[in-house]
C-alpha positions in Angstrom: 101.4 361.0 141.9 101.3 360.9 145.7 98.0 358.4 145.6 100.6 356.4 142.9 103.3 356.5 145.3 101.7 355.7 148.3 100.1 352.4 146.2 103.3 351.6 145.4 104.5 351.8 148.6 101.7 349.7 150.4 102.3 346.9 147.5 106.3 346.4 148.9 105.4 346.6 152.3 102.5 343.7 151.4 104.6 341.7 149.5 107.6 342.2 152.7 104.8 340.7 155.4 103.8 337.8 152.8 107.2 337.0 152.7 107.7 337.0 156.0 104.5 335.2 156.8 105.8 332.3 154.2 109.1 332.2 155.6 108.0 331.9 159.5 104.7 330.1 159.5 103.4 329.3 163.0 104.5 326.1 164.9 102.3 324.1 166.5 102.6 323.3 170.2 104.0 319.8 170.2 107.5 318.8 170.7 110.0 316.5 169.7 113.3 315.6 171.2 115.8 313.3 169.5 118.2 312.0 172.3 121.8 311.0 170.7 125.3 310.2 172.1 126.2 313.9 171.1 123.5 315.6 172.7 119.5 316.2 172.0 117.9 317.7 169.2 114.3 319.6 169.8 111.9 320.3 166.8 108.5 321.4 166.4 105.6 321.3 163.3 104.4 323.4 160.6 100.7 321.7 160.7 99.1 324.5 158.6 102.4 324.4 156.0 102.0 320.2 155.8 99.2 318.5 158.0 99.4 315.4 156.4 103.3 315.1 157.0 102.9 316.0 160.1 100.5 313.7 161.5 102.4 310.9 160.3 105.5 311.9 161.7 104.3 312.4 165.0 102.3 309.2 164.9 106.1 307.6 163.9 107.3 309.2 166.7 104.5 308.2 169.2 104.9 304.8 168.3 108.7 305.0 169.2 110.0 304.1 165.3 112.6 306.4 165.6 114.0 304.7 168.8 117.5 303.0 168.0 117.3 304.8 164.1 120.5 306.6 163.1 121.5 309.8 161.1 123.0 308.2 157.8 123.7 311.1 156.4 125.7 314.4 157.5 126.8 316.9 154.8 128.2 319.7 156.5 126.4 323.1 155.8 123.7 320.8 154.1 122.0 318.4 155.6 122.2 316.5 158.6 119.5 313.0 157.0 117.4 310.5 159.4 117.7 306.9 157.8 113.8 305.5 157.3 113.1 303.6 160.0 112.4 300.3 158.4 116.1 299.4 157.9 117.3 302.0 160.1 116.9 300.6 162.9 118.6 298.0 165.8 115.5 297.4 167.4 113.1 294.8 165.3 109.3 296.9 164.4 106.1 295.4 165.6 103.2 295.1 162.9 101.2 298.6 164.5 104.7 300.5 163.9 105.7 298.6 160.4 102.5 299.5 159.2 102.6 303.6 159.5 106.5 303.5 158.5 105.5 301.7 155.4 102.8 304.6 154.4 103.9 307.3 152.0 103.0 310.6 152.4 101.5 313.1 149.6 104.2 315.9 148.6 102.8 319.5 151.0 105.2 321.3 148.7 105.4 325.0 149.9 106.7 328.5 149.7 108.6 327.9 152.9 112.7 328.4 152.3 114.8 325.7 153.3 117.1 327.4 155.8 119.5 326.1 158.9 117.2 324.1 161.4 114.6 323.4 158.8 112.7 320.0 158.3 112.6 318.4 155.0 111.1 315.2 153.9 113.4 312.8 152.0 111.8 311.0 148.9 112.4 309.5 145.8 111.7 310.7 142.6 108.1 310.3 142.7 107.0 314.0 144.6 104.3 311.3 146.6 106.6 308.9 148.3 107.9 310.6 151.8 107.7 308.1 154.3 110.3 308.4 157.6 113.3 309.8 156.3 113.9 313.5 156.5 116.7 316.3 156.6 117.7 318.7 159.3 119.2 321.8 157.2 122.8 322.6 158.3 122.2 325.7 156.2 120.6 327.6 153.4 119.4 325.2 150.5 117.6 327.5 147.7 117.1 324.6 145.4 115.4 322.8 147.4 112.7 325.0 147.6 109.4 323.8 146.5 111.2 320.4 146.0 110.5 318.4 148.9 108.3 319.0 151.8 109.0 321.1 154.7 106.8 320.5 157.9 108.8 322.0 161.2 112.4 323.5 162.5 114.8 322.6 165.3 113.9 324.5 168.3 116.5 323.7 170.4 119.8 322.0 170.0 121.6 323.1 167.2 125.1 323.0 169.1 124.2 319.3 168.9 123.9 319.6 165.1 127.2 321.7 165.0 129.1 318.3 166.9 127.4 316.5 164.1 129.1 318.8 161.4 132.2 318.1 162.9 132.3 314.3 162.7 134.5 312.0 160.2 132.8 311.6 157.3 133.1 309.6 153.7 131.2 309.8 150.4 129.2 307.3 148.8 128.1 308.9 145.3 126.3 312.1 146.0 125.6 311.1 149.9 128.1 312.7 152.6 127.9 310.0 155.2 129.3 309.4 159.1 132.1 307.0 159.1 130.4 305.9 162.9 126.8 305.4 163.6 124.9 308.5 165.1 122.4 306.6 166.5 119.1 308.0 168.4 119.1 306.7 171.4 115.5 307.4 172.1 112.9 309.8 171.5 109.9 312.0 173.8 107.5 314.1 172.7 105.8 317.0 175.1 103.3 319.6 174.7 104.6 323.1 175.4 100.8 324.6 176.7 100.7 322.0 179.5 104.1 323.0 180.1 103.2 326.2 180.2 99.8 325.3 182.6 102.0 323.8 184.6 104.1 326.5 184.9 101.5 329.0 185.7 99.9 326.7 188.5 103.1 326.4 190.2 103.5 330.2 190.0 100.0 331.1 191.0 100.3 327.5 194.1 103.6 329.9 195.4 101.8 333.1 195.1 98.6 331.5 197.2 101.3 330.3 199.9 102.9 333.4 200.2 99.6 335.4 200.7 98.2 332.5 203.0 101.6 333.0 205.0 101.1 337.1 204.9 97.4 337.1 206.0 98.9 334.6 208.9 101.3 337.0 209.6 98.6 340.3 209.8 96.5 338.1 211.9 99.0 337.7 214.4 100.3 341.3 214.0 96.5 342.4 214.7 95.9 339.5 217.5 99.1 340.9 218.8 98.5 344.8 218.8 94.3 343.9 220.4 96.2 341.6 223.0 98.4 345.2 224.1 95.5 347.5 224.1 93.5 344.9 226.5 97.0 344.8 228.6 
């Protein structure tokens, strides 16, 4: 019974931590920031959940397709949607940027839970056509799970998001939308370990210069203290 029990026990406690592990996968170390006239919006990637995904929406970004693109959809306690970029733009495309906006993407369906601050891939009906369109979750959205592809979470700015919620809105069949334009201004990406390198070098350049000016001042202590004992 207590070998039984303690099986048991270990099987819960496995199933807990993959659970966990499925709900809170790792995020990679590049960042995203969405500058709008309400504020900016930070996100990272899931590149182990959906690799494909999010190479190509990286690359979007890289390229600067989401510059001048708009948020055509907010559904309070839903979704907060980014128009595709061909269409949702001011700005006219070049060919390099037409060209990866017009790709699809497979469907990286996972067992990640589309929560507030998730990102979701819009598509059609066909599970293989994503292409630049994709959700912010403005909260928890079980039936969406498994449905469309999650491939990163909002790391920063969701009191941008909560301005969002807050905005006029009208619907057009089963879409919630702004009754202004929520444009995105323009967009940046960094990497947080050279932020971090760069971090610890200007810690470790003021640590150097603090013991460069201590030794100065032991020298001069010591030059002072030989300079008595001559005296």
């Amino acid at each position: 019974m207590r070998g039984n029990g303690g099986f048991s026990i270990w099987i819960v406690f496995s199933s807990i931590v993959s659970v966990a592990i499925a709900q809170d996968p790792e995020l990679g170390s590049a960042r995203v920031v969405f500058q709008t006239s309400y504020g900016d919006i930070e996100f990272g990637f899931y590149p182990t959940v959906a690799p494909k995904t999010v190479e190509h929406i990286f690359k979007l970004v890289r390229l600067g397709c989401y510059n001048t693109n708009h948020f055509f959809r907010v559904d309070k306690g839903f979704v907060a949607q980014v128009a595709d970029v061909v269409g949702g733009r001011k700005a006219p495309m070049n060919e390099e940027q037409r060209v990866e906006a017009e790709k699809t993407v497979i469907g990286e369906f996972s067992d990640v839970k589309h929560v507030r601050g998730i990102l979701s891939m819009g598509r059609y009906d066909d599970p293989n056509s994503a292409q630049s369109s994709f959700s912010m979750l403005l909260g928890n959205a079980p039936h969406l799970d498994g449905k469309y592809a999650i491939f990163g979470k909002v790391t920063k700015g969701d009191e941008t998001l909560r301005k969002l919620e807050q905005l006029p809105t009208r619907r057009e069949g089963i879409f919630v939308m702004p009754t202004e334009r929520i444009t995105i201004m323009s967009t940046y990406y960094y990497d947080t370990r050279i932020e971090t390198c760069e971090h610890d070098n200007s810690v470790l350049k003021r640590k150097l210069a603090a013991s460069a000016v201590e030794v100065e001042r032991q020298v001069f202590v010591l030059s002072s203290l030989a300079s008595f004992k001559q005296s």
